[in-house]
C-alpha positions as CSV (number, residue, x, y, z in Angstrom):
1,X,-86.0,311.5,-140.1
2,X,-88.1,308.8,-139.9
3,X,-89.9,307.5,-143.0
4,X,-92.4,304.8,-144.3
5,X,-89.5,302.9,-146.0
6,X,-86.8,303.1,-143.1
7,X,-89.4,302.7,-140.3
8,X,-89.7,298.6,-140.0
9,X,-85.4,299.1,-140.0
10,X,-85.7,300.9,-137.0
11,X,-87.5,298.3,-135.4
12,X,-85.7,295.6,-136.5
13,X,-82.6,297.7,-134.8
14,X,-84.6,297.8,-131.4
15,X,-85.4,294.2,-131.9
16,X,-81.8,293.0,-132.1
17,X,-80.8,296.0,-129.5
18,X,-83.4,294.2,-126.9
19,X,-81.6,290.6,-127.7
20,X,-77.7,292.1,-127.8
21,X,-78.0,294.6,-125.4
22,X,-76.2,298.2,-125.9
23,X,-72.9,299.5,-124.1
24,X,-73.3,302.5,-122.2
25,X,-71.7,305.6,-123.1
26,X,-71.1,306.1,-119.6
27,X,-68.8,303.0,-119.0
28,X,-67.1,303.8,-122.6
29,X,-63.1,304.1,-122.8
30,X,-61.7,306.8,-122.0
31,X,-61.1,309.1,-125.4
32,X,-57.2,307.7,-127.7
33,X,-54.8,310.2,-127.0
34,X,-55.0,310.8,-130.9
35,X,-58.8,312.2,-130.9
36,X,-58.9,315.2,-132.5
37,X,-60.5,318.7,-130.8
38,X,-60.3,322.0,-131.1
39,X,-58.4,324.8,-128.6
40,X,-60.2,328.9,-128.4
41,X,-57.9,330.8,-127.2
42,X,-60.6,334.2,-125.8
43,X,-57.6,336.5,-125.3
44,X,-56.9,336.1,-129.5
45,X,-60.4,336.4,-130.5
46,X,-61.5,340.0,-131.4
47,X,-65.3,339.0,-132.5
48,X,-64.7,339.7,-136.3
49,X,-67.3,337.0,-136.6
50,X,-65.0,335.2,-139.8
51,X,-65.7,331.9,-138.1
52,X,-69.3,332.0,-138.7
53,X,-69.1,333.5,-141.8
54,X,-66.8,329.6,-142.9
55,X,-69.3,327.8,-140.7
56,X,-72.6,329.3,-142.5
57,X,-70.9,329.2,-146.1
58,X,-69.4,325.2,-145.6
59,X,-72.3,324.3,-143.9
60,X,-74.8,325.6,-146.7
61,X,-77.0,327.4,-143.8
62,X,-79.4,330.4,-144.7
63,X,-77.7,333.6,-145.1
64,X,-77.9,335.5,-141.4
65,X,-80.7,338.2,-141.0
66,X,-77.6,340.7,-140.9
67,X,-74.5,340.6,-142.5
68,X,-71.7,338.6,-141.0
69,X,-69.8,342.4,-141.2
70,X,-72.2,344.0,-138.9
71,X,-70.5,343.6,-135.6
72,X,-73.4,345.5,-133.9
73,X,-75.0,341.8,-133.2
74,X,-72.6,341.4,-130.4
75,X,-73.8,344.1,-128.2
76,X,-76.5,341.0,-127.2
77,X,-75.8,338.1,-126.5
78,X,-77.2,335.6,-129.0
79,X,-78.3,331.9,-129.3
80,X,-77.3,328.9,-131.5
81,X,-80.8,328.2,-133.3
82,X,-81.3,325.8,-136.2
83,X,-79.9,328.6,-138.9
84,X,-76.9,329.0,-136.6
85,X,-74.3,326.6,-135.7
86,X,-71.7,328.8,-134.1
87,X,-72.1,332.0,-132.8
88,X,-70.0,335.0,-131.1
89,X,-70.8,336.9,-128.3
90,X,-69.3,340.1,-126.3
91,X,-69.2,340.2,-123.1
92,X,-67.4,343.0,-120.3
93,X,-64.1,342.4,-118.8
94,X,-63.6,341.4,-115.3
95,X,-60.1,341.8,-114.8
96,X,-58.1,345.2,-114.4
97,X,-57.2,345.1,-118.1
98,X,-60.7,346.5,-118.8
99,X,-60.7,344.7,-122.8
100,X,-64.3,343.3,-123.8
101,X,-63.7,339.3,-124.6
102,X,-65.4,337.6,-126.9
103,X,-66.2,334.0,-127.1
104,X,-67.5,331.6,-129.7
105,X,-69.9,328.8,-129.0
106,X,-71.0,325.5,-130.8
107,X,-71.5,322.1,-129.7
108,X,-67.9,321.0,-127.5
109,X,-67.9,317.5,-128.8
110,X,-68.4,315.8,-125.4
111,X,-65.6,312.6,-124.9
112,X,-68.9,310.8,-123.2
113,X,-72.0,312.8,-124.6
114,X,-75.1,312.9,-123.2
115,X,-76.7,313.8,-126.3
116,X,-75.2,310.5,-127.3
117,X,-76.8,308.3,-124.9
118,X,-80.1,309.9,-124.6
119,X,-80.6,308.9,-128.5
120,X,-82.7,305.6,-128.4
121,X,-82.0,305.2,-132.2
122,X,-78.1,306.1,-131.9
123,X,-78.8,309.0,-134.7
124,X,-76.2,310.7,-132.4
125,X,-72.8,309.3,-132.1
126,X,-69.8,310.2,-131.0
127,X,-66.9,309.5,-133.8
128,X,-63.1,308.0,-133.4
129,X,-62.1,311.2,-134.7
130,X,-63.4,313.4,-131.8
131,X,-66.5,315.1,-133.4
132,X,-70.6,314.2,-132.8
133,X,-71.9,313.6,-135.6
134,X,-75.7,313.1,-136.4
135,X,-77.5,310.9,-138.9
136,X,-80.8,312.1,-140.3
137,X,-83.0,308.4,-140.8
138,X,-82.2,307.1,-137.7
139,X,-83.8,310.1,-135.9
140,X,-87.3,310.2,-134.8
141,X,-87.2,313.9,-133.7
142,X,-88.0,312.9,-129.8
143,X,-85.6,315.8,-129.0
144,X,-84.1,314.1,-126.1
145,X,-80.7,315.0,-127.2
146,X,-81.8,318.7,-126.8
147,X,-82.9,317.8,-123.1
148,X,-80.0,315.4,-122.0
149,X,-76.9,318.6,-123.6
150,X,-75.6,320.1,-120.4
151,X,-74.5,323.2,-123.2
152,X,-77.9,323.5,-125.0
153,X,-76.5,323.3,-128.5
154,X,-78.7,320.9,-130.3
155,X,-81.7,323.0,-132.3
156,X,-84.4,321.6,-134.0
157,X,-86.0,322.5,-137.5
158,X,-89.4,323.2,-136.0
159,X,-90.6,325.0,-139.2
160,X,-90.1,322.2,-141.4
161,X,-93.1,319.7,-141.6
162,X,-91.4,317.1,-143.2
163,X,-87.7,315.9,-142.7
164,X,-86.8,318.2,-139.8
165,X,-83.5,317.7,-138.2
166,X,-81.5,318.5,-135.3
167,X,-79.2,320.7,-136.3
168,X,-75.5,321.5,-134.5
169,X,-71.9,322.0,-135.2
170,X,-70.1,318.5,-136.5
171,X,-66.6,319.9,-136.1
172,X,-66.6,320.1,-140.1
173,X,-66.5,316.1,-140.1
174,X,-66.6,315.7,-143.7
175,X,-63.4,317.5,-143.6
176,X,-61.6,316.2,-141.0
177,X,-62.3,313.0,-142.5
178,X,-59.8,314.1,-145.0
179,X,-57.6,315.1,-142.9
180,X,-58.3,319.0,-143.5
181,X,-58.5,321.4,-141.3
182,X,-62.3,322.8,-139.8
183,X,-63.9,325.7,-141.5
184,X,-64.1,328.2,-138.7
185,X,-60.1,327.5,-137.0
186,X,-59.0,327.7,-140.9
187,X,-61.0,331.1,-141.6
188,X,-60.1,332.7,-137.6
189,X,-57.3,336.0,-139.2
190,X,-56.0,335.5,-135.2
191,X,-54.9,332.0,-135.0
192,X,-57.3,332.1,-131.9
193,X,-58.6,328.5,-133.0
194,X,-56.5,325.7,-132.6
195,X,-57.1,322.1,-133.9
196,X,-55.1,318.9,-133.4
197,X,-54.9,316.0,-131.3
198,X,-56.7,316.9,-128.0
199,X,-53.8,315.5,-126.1
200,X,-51.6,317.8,-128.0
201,X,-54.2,320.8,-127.2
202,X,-54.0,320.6,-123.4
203,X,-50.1,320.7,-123.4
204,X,-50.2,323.9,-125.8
205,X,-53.4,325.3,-123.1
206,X,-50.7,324.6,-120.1
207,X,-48.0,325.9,-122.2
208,X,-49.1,329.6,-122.6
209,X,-50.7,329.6,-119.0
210,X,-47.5,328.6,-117.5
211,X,-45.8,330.9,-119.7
212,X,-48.3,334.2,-119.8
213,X,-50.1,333.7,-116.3
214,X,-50.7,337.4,-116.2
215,X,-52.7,336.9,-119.3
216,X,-54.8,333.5,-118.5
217,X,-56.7,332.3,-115.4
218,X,-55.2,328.2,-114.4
219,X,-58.3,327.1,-115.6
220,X,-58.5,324.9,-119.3
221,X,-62.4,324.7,-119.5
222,X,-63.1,321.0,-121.2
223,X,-60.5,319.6,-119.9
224,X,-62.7,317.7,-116.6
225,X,-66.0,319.2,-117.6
226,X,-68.6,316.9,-117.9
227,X,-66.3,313.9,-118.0
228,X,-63.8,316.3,-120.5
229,X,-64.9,317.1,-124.2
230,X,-63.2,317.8,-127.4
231,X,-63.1,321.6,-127.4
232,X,-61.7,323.3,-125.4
233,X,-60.7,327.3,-124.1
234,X,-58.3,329.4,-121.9
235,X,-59.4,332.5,-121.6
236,X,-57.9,335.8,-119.3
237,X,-60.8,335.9,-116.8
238,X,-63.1,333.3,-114.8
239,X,-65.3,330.8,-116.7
240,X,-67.9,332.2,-115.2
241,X,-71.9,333.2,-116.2
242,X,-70.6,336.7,-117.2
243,X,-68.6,335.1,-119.7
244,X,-71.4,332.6,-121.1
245,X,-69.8,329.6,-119.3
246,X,-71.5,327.3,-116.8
247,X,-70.3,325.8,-114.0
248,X,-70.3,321.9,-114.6
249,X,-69.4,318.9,-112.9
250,X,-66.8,317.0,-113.7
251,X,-68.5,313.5,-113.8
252,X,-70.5,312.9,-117.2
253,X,-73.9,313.4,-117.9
254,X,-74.8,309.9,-119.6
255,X,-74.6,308.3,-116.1
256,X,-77.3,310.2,-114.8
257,X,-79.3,309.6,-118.5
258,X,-78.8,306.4,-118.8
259,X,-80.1,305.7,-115.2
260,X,-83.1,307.2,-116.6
261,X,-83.7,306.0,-119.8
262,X,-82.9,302.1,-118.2
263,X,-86.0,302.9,-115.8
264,X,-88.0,303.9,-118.3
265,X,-87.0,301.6,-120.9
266,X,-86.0,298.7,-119.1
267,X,-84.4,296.0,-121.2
268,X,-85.8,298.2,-124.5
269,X,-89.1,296.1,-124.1
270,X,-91.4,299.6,-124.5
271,X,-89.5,300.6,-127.2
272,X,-90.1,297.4,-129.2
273,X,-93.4,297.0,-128.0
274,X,-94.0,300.4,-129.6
275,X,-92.4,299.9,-132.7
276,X,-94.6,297.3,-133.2
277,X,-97.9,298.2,-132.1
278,X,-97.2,301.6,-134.5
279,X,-95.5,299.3,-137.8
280,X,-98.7,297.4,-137.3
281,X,-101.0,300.4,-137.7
282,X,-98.9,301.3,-140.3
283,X,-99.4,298.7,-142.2
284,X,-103.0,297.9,-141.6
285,X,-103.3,301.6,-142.8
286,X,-101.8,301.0,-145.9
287,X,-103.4,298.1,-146.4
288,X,-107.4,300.1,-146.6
289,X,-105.6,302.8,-148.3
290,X,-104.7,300.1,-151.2
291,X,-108.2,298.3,-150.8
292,X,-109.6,302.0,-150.9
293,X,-108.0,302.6,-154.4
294,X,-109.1,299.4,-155.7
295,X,-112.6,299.6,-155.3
296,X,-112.3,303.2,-157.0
């Protein structure tokens, strides 16, 4: 978060932002075919919950309220908060079959996030590798990445007074930095987690729907959503709200964000003015608290 020390670097960044001028994530490249992502297969998954249980422990999160072997949890549905960064839920069968499915959620890594280019500070960025990272001084907990996520997956430490942060899946970065494999797809007993290069991912989706299409609807869900993103499922029913999914657009969310944040913030002029007018007070604050402890 923000601090004292880091605060005049912030507004030096807007400064120079305001002179340079900032690409939008909107106009960005379209994603290597080597960036990584991550394939959930729903028709593997049997809700044994041994994903969160890797993403809690590598993560260093608070123990859950129940054990991760209590499997009553998924006869509700449940929320990502800032204690959780993955979570499984139950949910009926649509299709003749009659089996419950399960389905894990977490941030998707969006190829053009809008998380991304709602940050004014860039504390949120998408990586090279494929994951969204976020980076704690840069943030100023305006919580616009919470607003601009078409998934709502970013939480927020709203208990903590000081150093809160937004809190979300990173896709194990640290790891796949080093070339390891994530927490949850190495910890998943059913192989129902796939990770790889994303190019590589869609041809094994297409693979197994061409080849079982009694077993998967024609539908890889990440593929076009919101301009595509790095995870991805396939799963034996509709993507649908009675499976936790929403229907999304296929054109990205930072167009519409950036539109917005350029009318507000046009040519990052408010922003610096603000930085300013507040590293001013700051200082002039400081400055009568020293004086203060003089005359003591």
């Amino acid at each position: 978060m923000v601090t004292r020390r880091n605060f005049f670097k912030l507004a030096s960044l807007s400064a120079c932002t305001c002179l340079t001028g900032t690409a939008s994530a909107s106009e960005s490249k379209d994603p290597s075919p080597d960036v990584l992502g991550m394939l959930t297969d729903i028709s593997l998954c049997v809700g044994c919950r041994s994903c969160e249980a890797a993403c809690n422990k590598i993560n260093e999160l608070p123990e859950p309220d129940r054990p991760f072997d209590d499997l009553s949890v998924l006869d509700k549905p449940r929320r990502m908060d800032q204690k959780v960064y993955t979570i499984v839920n139950r949910y009926p069968s649509t299709t003749k079959r009659g089996d419950a499915v399960n389905v894990k959620f977490q941030c998707m890594h969006c190829d053009h996030p809008a998380c991304v280019s709602a940050c004014l500070l860039g504390a949120l960025r998408k990586e090279k590798e494929g994951p969204v990272t976020w980076t704690g001084w840069k943030c100023m907990g305006c919580r616009y990445c919470m607003v601009a996520c078409p998934f709502q997956v970013p939480t927020y430490e709203y208990d903590k007074g000081i150093g809160p942060r937004v809190m979300k899946c990173t896709m194990c970065y640290p790891l796949v930095k080093e070339g390891k494999t994530p927490a949850c797809a190495a910890a998943c007993p059913m192989q129902a987690i796939t990770f790889g290069p994303r190019a590589k991912l869609l041809e094994i989706a297409r693979d197994r729907i061409r080849k079982n299409p009694d077993r998967y609807v024609n539908h890889i869900y990440g593929e076009h959503e919101v301009g595509g993103t790095s995870w991805m499922y396939i799963a034996p029913q509709a993507f649908d709200r009675n499976m936790g999914f929403l229907k999304l657009s296929e054109d990205a969310p930072p167009a519409l964000t950036e539109s917005i944040q350029h009318g507000v913030f046009k040519y990052f002029i408010p922003p610096v003015l603000l930085y300013s007018g507040l590293g001013a007070l700051m200082y002039l604050t400081r400055g009568k608290e020293e004086h203060s402890g003089e005359s003591a």
